[in-house]
Backbone as JSON, one array per atom type, in Angstrom:
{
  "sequence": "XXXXXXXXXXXXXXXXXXXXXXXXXXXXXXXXXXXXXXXXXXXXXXXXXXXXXXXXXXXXXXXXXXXXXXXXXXXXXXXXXXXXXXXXXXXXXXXXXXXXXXXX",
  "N": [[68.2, 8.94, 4.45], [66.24, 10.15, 2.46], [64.23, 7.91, 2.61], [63.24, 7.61, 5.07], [61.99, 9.8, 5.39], [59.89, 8.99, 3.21], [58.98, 7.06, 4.28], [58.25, 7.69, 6.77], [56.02, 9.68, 5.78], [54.5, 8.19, 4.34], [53.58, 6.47, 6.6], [52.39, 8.6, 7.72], [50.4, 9.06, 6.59], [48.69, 6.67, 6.73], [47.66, 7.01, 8.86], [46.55, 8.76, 9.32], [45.05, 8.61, 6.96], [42.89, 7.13, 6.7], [39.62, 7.06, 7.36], [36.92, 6.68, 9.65], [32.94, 6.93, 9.41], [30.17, 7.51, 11.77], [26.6, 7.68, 12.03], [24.09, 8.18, 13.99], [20.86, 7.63, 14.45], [18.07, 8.88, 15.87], [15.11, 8.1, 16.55], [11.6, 8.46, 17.31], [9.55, 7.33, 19.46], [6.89, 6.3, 19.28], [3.4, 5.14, 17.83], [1.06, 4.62, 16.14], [-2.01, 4.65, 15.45], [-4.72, 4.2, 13.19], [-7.62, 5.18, 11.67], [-10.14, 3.52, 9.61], [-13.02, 3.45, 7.57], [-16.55, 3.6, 8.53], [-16.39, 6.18, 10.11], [-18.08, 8.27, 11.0], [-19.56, 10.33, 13.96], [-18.09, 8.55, 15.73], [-17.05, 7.67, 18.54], [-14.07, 6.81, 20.7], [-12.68, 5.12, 23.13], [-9.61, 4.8, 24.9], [-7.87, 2.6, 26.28], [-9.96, 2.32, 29.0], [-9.99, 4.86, 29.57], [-8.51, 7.38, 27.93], [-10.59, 9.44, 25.95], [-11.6, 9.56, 22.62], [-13.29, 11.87, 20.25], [-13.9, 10.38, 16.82], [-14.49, 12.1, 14.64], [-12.76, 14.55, 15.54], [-10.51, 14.09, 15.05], [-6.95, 14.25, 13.02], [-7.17, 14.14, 9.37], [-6.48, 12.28, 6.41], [-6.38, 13.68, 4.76], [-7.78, 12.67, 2.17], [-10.38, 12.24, 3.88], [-10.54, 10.18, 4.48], [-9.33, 8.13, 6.36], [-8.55, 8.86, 9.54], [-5.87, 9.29, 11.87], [-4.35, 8.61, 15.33], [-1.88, 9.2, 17.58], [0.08, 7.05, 19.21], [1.61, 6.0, 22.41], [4.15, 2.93, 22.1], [3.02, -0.38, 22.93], [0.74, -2.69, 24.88], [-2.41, -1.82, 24.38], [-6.0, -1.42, 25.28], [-8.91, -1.03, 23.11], [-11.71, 0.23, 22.21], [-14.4, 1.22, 20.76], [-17.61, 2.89, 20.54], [-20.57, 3.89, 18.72], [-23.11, 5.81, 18.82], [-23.86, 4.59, 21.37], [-23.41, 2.47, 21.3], [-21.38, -0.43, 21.6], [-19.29, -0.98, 18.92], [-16.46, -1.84, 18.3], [-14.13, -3.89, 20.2], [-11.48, -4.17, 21.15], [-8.12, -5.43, 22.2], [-5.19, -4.62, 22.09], [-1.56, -4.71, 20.28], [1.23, -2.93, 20.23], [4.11, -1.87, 18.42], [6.4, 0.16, 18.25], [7.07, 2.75, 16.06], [5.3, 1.75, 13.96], [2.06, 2.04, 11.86], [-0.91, 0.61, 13.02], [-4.02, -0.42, 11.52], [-7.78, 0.05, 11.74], [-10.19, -1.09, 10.98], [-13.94, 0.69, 11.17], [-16.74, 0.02, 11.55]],
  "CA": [[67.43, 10.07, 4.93], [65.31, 10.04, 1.89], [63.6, 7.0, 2.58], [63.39, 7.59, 6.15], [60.76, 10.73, 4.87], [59.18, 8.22, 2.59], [58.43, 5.8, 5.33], [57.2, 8.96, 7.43], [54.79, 10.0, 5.25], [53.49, 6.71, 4.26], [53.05, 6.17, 7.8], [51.07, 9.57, 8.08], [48.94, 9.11, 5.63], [47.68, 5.45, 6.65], [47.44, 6.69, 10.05], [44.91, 9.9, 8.94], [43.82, 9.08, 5.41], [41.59, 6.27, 6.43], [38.76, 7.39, 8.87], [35.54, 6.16, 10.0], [32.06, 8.03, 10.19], [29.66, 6.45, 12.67], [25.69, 8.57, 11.91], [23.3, 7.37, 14.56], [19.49, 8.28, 14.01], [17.2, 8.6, 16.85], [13.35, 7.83, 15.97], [10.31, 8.8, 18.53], [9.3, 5.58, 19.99], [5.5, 6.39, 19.34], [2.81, 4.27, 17.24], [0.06, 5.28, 15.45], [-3.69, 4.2, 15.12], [-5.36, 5.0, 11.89], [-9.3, 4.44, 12.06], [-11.1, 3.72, 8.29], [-14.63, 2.63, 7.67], [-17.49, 4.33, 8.77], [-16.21, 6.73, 11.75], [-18.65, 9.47, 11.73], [-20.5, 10.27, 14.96], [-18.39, 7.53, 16.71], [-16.11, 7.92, 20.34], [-12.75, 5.86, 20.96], [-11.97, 5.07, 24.56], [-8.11, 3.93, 24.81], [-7.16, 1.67, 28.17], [-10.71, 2.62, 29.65], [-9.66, 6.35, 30.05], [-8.68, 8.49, 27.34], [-12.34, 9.46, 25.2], [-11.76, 10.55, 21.38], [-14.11, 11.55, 19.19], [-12.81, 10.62, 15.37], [-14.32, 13.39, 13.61], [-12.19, 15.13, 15.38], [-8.51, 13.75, 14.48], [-6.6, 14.48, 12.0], [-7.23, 13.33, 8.25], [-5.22, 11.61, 6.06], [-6.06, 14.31, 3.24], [-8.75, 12.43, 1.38], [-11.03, 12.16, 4.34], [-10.94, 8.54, 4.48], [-9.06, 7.8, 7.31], [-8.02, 9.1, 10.47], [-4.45, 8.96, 12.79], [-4.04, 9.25, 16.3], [-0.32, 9.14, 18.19], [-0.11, 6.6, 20.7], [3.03, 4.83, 23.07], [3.77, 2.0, 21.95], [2.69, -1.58, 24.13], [-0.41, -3.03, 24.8], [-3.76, -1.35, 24.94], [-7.36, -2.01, 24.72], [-9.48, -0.18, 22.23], [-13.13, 0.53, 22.29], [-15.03, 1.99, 19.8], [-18.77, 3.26, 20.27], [-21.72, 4.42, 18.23], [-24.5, 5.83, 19.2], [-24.1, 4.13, 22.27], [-23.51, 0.85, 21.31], [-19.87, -0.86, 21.37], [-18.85, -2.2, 17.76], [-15.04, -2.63, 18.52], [-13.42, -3.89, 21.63], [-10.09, -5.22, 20.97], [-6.82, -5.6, 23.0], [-4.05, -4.59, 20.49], [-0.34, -4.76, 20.84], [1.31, -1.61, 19.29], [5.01, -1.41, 18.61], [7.47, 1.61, 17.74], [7.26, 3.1, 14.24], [4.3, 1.33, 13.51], [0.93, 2.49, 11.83], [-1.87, -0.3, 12.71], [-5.21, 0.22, 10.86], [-8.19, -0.18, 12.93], [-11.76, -0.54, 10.44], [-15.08, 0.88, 12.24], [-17.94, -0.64, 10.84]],
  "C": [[66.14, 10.24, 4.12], [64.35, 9.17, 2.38], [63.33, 6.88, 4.36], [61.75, 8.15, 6.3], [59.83, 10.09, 4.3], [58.59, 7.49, 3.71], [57.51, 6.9, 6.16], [55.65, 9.44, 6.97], [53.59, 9.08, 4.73], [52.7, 6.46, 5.39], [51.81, 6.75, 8.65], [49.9, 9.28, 7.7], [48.3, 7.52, 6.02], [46.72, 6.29, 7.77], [46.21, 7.85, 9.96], [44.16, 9.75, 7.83], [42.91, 8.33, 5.09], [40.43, 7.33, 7.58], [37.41, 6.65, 8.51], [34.53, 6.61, 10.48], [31.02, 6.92, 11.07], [28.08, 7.34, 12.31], [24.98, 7.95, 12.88], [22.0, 8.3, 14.87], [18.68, 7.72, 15.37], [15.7, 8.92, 16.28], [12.97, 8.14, 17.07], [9.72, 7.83, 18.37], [7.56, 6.13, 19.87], [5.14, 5.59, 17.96], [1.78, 5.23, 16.9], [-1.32, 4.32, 15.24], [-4.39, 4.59, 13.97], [-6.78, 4.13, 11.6], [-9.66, 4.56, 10.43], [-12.63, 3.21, 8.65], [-15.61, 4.26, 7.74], [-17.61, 4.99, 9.89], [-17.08, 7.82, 12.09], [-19.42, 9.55, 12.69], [-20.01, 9.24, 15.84], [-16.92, 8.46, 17.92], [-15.55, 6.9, 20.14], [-12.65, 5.8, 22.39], [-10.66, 3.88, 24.17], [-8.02, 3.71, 26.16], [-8.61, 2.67, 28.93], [-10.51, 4.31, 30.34], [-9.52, 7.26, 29.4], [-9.65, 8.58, 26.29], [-11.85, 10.45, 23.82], [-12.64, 10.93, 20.52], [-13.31, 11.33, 17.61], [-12.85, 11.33, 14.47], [-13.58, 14.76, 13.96], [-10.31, 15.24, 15.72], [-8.51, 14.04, 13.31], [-6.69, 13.65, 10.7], [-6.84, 13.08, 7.75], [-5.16, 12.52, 4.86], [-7.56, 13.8, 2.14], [-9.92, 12.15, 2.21], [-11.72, 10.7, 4.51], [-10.65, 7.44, 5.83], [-8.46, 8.56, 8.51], [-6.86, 8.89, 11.68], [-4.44, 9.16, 13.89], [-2.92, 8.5, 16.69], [-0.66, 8.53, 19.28], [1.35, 6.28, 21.27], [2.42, 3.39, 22.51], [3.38, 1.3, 23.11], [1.01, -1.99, 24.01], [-1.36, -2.34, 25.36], [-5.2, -1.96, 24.22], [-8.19, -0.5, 23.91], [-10.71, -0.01, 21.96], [-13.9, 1.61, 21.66], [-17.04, 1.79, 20.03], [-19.71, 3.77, 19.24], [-23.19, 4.53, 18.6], [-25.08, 5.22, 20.48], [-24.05, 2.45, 22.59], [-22.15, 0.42, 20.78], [-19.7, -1.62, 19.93], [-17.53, -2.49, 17.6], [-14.81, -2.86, 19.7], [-12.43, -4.94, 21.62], [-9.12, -4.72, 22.14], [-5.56, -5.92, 21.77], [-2.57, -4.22, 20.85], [0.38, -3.56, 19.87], [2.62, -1.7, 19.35], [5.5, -0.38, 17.67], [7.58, 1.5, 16.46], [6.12, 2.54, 13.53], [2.98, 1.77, 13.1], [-0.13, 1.02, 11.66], [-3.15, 0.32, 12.28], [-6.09, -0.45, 11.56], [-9.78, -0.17, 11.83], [-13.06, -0.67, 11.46], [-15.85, 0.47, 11.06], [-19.07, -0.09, 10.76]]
}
């Protein structure tokens, strides 16, 4: 009878005193652009449509560089001054990523 209890409780305790936690972290699938160089006075067009200016995004704090939030995937990137194009890339952007982008 003793050992009946013994076996019982042995049995309990494997069967609850292991367990297993599982945590699963969801991230925001967005990318980031961060412009340095010489951005004052210039305009961004992203995929021929959306028009930023960069003096007015947000700064990184020391006024050196600038961030804007994109989806990731592929877009094209076009940077003006004064009327005259000095970037025009086609840039591939994935999730979690900050690519740096220097204006000249």
């Amino acid at each position: 009878m003793n050992k009946n209890r013994v076996m019982v409780m042995l049995l309990l305790t494997l069967l609850f005193g292991c367990s297993h936690s599982e945590t699963i972290t969801q991230v925001d699938d967005v990318s980031t652009l961060v412009f340095t160089g010489n951005y004052g006075g210039t305009e961004v067009t992203i995929d021929g449509g959306q028009h930023l200016s960069l003096d007015s995004l947000d700064s990184d704090g020391s006024g050196k560089k600038r961030a804007f939030k994109i989806s990731p995937g592929k877009h094209r990137i076009t940077i003006t001054k004064g009327g005259t194009t000095v970037v025009d890339r086609i840039m591939l952007l994935t999730s979690q990523m900050a690519t740096e982008v220097n204006v000249p």
